[in-house]
C-alpha positions as CSV (number, residue, x, y, z in Angstrom):
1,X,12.5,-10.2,-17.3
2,X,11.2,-10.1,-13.9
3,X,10.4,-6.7,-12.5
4,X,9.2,-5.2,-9.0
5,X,6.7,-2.2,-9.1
6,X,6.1,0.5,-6.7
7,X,2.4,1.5,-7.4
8,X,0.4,4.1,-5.5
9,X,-3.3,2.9,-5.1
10,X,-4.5,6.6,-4.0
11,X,-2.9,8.0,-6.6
12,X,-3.0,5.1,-9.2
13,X,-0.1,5.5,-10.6
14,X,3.2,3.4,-10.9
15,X,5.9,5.5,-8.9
16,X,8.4,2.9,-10.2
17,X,9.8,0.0,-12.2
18,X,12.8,-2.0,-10.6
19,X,14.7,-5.1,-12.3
20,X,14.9,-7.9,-9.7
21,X,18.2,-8.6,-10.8
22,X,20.0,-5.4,-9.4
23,X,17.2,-4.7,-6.4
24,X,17.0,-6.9,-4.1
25,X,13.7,-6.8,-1.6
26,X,16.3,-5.0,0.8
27,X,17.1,-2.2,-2.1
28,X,13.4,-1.9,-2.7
29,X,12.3,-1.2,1.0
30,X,15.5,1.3,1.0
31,X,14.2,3.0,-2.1
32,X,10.7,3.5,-0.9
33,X,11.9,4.9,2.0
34,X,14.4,7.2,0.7
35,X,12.2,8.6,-2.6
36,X,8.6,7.4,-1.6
37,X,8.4,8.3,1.7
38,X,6.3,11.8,0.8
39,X,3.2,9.3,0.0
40,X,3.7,7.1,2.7
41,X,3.3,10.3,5.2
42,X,0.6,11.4,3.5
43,X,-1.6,8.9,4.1
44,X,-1.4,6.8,0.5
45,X,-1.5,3.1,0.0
46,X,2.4,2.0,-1.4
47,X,2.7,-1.6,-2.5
48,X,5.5,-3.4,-4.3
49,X,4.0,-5.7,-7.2
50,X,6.3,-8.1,-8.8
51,X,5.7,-8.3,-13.0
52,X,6.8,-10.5,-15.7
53,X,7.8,-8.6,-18.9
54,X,8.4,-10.4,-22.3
55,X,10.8,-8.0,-24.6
């Protein structure tokens, strides 16, 4: 399963885990800037990682 990962480099920690399947790049960018957007303002690094995951 392909997923897409919200990861803070300031605070090095993942801030979430989306499945590509449901959330588009267009849900993603909503996301971040509906929950995110606190670490955005404040000055943090936000990136969007894509990762493979074998269950």
């Amino acid at each position: 399963m392909e997923f897409r990962e919200i990861y803070c480099s300031n605070c090095k920690k993942v801030l979430g885990n989306y499945n590509t399947k449901f959330y588009n790049d267009d849900k993603i960018g909503e996301i971040i800037n509906t929950y995110h957007v606190s670490h955005i303002r404040s000055g943090h690094q936000v990136t969007v990682r894509k990762l493979i995951k074998k269950l």
